[in-house]
C-alpha positions as CSV (number, residue, x, y, z in Angstrom):
1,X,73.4,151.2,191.8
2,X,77.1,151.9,192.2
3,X,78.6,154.1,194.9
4,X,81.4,156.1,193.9
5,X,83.8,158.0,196.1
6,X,87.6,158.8,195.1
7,X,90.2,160.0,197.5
8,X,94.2,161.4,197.3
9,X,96.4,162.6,199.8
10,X,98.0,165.4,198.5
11,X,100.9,167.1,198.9
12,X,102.7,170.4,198.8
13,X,104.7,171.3,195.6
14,X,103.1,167.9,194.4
15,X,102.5,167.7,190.7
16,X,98.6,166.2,190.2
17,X,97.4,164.4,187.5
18,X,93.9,164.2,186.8
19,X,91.6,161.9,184.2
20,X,87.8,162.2,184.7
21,X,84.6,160.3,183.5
22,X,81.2,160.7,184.2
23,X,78.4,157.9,183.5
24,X,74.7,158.4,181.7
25,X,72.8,159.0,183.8
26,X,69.8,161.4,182.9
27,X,68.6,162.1,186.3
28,X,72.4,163.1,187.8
29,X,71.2,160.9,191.0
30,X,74.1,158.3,190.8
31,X,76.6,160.2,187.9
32,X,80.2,158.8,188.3
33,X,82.5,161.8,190.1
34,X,85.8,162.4,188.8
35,X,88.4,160.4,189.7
36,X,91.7,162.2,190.9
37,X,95.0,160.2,190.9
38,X,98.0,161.9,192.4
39,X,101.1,160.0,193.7
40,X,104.5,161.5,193.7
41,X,107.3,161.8,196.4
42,X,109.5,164.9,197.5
43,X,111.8,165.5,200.6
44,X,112.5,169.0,201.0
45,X,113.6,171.6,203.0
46,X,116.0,174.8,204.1
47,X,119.5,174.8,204.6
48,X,120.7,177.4,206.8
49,X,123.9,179.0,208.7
50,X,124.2,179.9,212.3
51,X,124.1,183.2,211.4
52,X,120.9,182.7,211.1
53,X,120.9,183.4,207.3
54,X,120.0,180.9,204.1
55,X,123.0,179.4,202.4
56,X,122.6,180.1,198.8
57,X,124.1,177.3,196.1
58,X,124.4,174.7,199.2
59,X,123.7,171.3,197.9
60,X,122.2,168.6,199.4
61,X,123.2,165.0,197.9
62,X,120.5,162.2,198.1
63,X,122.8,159.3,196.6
64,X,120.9,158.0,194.1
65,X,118.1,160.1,194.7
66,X,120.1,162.9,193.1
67,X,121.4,166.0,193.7
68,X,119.4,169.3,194.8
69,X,121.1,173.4,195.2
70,X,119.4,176.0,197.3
71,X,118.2,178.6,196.0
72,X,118.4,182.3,197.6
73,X,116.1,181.1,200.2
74,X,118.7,178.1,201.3
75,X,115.4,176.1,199.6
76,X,115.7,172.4,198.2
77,X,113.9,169.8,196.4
78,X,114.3,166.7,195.5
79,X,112.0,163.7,193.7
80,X,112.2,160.3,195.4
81,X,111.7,156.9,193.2
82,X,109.5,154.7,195.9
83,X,109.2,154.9,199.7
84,X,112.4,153.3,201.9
85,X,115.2,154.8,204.0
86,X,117.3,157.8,202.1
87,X,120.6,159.6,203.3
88,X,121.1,163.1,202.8
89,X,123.9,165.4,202.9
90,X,124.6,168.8,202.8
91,X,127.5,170.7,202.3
92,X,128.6,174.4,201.4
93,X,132.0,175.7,201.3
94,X,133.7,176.9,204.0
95,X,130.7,174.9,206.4
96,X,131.1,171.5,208.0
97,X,128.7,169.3,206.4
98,X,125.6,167.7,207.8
99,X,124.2,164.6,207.2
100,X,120.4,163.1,208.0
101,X,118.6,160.0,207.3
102,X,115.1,160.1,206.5
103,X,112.2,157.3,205.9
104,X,109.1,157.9,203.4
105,X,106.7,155.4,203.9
106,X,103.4,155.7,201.6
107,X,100.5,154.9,203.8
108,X,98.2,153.7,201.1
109,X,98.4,153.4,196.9
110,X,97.9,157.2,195.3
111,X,99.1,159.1,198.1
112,X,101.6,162.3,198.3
113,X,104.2,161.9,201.1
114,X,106.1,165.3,201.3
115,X,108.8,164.9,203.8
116,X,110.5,167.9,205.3
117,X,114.5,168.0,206.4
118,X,116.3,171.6,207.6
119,X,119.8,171.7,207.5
120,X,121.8,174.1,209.8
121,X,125.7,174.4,208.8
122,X,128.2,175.6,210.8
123,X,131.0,177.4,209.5
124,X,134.8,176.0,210.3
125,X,137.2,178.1,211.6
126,X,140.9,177.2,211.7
127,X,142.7,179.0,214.0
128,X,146.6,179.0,214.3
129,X,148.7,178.6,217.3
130,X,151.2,181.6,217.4
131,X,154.1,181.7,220.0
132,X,152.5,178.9,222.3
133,X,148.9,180.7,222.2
134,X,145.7,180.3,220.3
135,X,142.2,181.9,221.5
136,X,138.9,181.2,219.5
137,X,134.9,181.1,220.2
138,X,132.2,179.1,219.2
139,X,129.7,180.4,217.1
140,X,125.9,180.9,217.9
141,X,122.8,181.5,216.4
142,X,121.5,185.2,216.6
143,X,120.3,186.4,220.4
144,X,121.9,183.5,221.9
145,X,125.1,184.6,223.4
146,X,125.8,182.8,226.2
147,X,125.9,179.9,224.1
148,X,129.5,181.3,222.7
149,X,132.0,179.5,224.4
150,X,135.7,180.6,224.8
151,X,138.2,177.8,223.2
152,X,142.1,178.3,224.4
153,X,145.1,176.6,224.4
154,X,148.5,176.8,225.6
155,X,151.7,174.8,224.4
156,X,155.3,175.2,224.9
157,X,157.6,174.0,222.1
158,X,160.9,173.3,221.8
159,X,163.1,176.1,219.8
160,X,163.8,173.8,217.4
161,X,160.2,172.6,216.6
162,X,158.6,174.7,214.1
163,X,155.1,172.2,213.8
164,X,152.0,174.2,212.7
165,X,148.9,173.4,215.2
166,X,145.6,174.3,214.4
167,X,142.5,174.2,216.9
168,X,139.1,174.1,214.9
169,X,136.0,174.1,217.1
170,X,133.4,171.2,217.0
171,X,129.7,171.2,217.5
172,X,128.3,167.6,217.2
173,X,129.6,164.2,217.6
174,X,130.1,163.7,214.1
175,X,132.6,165.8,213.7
176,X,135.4,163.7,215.3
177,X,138.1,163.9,213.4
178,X,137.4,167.1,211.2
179,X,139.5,169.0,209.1
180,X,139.6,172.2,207.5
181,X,140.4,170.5,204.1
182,X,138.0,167.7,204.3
183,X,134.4,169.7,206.0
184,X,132.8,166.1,205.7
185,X,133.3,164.6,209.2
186,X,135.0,161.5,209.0
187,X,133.3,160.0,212.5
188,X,130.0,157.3,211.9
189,X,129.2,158.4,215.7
190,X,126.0,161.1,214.4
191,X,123.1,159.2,216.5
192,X,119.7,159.5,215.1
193,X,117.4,161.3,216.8
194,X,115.4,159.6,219.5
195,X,112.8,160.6,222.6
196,X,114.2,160.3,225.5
197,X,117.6,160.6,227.0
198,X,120.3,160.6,224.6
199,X,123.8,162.0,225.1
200,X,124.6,165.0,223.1
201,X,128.1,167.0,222.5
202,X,127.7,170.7,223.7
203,X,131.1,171.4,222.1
204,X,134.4,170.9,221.6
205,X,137.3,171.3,219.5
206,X,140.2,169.4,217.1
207,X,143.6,169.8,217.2
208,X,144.7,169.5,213.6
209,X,148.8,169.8,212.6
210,X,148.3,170.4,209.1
211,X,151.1,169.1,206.7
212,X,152.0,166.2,209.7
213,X,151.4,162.9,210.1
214,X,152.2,162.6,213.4
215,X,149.9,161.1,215.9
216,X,151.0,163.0,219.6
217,X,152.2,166.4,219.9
218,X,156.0,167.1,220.9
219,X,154.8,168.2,224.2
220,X,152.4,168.8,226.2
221,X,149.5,171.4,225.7
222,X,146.8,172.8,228.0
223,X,143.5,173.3,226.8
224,X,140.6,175.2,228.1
225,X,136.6,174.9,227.5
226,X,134.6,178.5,228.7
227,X,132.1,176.8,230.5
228,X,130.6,177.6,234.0
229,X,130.4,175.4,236.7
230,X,126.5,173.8,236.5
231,X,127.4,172.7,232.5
232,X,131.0,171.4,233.9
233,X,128.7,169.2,236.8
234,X,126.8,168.1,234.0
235,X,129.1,167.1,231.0
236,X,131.5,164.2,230.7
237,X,134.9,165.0,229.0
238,X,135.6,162.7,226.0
239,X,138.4,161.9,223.2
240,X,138.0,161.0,219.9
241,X,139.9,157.9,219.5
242,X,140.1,155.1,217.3
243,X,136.7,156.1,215.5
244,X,135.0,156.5,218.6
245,X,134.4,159.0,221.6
246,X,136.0,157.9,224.8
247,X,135.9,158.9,228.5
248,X,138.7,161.8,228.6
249,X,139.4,159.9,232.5
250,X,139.4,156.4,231.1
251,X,142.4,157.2,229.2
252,X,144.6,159.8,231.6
253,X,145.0,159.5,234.8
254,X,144.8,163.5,235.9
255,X,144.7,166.7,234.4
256,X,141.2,167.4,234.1
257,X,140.1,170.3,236.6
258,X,137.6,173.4,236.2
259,X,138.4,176.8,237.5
260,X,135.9,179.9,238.3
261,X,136.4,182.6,234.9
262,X,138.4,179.9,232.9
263,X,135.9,176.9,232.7
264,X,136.9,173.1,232.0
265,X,140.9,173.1,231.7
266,X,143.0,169.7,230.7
267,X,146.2,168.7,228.9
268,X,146.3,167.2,225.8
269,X,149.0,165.2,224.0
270,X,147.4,163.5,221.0
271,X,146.5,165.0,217.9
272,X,143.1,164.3,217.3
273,X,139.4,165.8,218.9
274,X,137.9,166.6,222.4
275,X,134.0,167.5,223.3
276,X,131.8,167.9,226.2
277,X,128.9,165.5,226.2
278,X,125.9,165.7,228.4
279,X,122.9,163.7,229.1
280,X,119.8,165.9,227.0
281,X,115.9,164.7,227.7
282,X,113.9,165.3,224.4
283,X,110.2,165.4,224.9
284,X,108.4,165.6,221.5
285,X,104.4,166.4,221.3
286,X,102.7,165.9,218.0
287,X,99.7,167.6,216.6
288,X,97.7,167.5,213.5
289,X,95.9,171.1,212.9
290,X,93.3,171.0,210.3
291,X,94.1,173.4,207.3
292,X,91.0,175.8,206.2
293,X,90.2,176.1,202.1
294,X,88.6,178.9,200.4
295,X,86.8,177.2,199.0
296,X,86.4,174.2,200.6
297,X,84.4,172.4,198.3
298,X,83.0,173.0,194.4
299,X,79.1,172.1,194.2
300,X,77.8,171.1,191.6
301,X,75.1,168.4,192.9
302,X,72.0,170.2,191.7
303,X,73.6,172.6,189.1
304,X,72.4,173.5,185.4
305,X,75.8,172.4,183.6
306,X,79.9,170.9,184.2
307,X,81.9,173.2,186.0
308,X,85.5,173.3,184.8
309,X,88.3,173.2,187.2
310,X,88.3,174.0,190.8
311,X,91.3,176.3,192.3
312,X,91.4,176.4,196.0
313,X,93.6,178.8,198.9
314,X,95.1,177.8,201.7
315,X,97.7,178.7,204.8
316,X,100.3,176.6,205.8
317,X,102.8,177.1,207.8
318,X,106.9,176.2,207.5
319,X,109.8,176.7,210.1
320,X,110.4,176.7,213.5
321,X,109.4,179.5,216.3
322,X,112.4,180.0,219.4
323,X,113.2,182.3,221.5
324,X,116.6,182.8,222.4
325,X,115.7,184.8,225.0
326,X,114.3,181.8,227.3
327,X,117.9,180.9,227.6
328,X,117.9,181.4,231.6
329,X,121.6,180.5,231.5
330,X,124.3,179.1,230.0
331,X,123.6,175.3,229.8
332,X,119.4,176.0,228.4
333,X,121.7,178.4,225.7
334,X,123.2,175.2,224.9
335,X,120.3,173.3,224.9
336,X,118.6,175.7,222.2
337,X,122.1,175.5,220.3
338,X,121.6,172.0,219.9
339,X,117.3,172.0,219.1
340,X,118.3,174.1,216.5
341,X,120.8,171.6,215.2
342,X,118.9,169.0,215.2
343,X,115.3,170.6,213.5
344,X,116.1,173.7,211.7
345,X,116.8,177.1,211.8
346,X,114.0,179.2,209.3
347,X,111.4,181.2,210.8
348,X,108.1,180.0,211.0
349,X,106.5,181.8,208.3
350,X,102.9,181.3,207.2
351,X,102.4,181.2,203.3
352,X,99.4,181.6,201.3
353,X,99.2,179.4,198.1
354,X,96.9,178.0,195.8
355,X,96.0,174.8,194.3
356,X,94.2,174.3,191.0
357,X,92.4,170.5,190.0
358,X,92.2,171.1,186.2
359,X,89.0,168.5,185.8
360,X,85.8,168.8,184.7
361,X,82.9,168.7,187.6
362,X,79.6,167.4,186.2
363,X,76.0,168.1,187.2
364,X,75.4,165.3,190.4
365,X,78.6,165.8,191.5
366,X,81.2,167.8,193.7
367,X,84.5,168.2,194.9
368,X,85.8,169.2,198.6
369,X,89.5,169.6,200.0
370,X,90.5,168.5,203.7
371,X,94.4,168.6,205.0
372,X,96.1,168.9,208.0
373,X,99.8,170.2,209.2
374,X,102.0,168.2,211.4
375,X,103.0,170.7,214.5
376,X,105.7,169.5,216.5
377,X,106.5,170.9,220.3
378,X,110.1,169.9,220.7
379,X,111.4,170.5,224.5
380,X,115.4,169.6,225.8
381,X,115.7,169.5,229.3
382,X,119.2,168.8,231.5
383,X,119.5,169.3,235.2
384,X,116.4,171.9,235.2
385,X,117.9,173.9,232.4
386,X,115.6,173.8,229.2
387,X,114.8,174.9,225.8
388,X,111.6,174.4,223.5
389,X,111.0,175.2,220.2
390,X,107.4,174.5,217.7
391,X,108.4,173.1,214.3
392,X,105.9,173.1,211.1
393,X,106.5,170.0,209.2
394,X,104.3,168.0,206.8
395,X,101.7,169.7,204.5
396,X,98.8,166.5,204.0
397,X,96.2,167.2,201.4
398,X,93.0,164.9,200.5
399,X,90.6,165.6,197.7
400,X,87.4,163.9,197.3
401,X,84.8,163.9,195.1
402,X,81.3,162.2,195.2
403,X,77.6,162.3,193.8
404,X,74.5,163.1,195.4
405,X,74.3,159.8,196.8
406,X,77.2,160.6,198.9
407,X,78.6,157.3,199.3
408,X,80.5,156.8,196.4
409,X,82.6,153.7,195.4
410,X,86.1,152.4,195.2
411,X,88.8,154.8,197.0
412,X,92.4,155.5,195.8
């Protein structure tokens, strides 16, 4: 006799199609279950401000994958051809732009691969130097104060000069070179995300002379970074020039120093960006939590007739859960600045929804739904100073059916 068993890894938001046949078989000891094929592929995800609020009408730009607008929920979705490595990009006016790569890989013919990707966009703030003076602050997700650092700087011109300087403040390594005109950062420095060390920029700012060319400013100007005195003994001081990010010391000789109440101070002459860069531990630990149906499964292996359609409910989970509050100083608030950054700023929000298989279930047969969620425990550590964070990522479905027997037959 034949054994029959058929398997798909579902997805969610995935679209499902379904054929079904069933073989004679009088006694309903060996009848052919119904065969469900679903295959499709979706990234998707939430795109965000610091203000801890959806951007609404943001859109994310997959190349030749397409192009995908939030909706009021900062929500997204887009349909992807055939597994390989995409680029995304999000943007929003008035927000520096953020792009991610991502890799869908299909572990096996028929199955759903739902990929998830949060966006969190800063907003850009150009502020003005009036008579020699210009004072700004970062910006901060909600609760997370000390994370808000004070930006100044200082310049005296000549009484003839009447050049417009602009300082706008910086938040990742990518935005070397940022302007308020163009919000997509023109640096190729944004390093993918690794475990382990990796050096990350805390923050920083861009001197920008709007309507000039010129390279160097007509004199010299003092800048200062708010920052206290464990994240000064833990960052490094870089410029970005000639595409790249460069030790601030390798290319002056002096006028780096930090001072109690004022933070990191140095002088400046070129026109171009500076950011503090420290040395981040990322610990990532992975689990897979099963997912409970109800109902689980549709029996029909000793009913009286077929059973048509099966709908199922589930909870899943998407988002991330912080707490600003663990912030035990200033460089942990910067930590959690930069987890956020990196994986999203939704709450974690648990969702119930329901999934309907629109087949017919014959006499000798039944159907049963399994599925797990990826939950990932994301921890940043520098110089004892930390920040954690639990993000919900990948829905993973399977459906099988199967006779009495049990055993089934070919698998998806």
């Amino acid at each position: 006799m034949k054994k029959f068993l058929h398997s798909g890894l579902y997805a969610v938001g995935m679209i499902v199609l379904i054929s079904s046949c069933v073989k004679h078989d009088p006694t309903y000891d060996d009848v052919t279950p119904p065969k469900i094929d679903i295959a499709s592929l979706i990234v998707s995800g939430y795109v965000y401000g610091t203000d801890g609020q959806p951007i609404v009408g943001a859109k994310v730009d997959g190349a030749s994958l397409g192009t995908s607008t939030t909706d009021q929920n900062g929500y997204y979705s887009i349909s992807v051809g055939q597994q390989g490595e995409y680029s995304l990009t999000a943007s929003s006016d008035g927000c520096i732009s953020r792009t991610a790569s991502i890799s869908i890989v299909v572990s096996k013919p028929g199955s759903d691969v739902n990929v998830s990707q949060d966006f969190v966009l800063p907003r850009i703030q150009a502020v003005p130097i009036v008579n020699g003076e210009a004072e700004t602050k970062t910006v901060a997700i909600p609760e997370n104060d000390m994370a808000v650092i004070d930006l100044g700087a200082t310049i005296t011109l000549p009484e003839t000069e009447t050049l417009e300087i602009v300082l706008v403040p910086i938040y990742d390594a990518a935005d070397g070179g940022l302007t308020p005109t163009a919000n997509t950062p023109s640096a190729n420095t944004k390093a993918t995300i690794v475990k382990g060390t990796s050096e990350m920029l805390l923050c920083g700012l861009t001197i920008i002379t709007p309507g000039s060319d010129i390279e160097q400013l007509p004199s010299t100007m003092t800048v200062s970074i708010g920052i206290d005195r464990k994240v000064n003994d833990n960052v490094v001081l870089k410029q970005f020039k000639g595409g790249e990010w460069v030790e601030y010391a390798k290319l002056h000789q002096s006028g780096q120093r930090f001072e109690d109440g004022k933070g990191l101070i140095f002088d400046v002459i070129d026109i171009t960006s500076y950011g503090i860069f420290a040395d981040v531990d990322e610990t990532l630990d992975q689990t897979f939590e099963p997912i409970r149906f109800e109902p689980k499964s549709i029996d029909n292996l000793y009913g009286e007739e077929t059973i048509h359609g099966f709908t199922t409910s589930y909870l899943w989970t998407s988002g991330i859960i912080i707490d600003p509050a663990q912030a035990g100083d200033q460089l942990a608030a910067l930590l959690l600045e930069k987890l956020v950054a990196n994986y999203g700023l939704k709450k974690a929000v648990s969702t119930t929804e329901q999934k309907t298989l629109d087949i017919d279930i014959p006499v000798g047969t039944a159907v049963e739904w399994s599925g797990t969620q990826t939950k990932n425990v994301i921890s940043y550590t520098c110089d004892g100073s930390w920040a954690e964070g639990i993000k919900y990522t990948d829905v993973n479905i399977n459906v099988i059916t199967y006779n009495r027997r049990h055993t089934g037959g070919s698998s998806l």
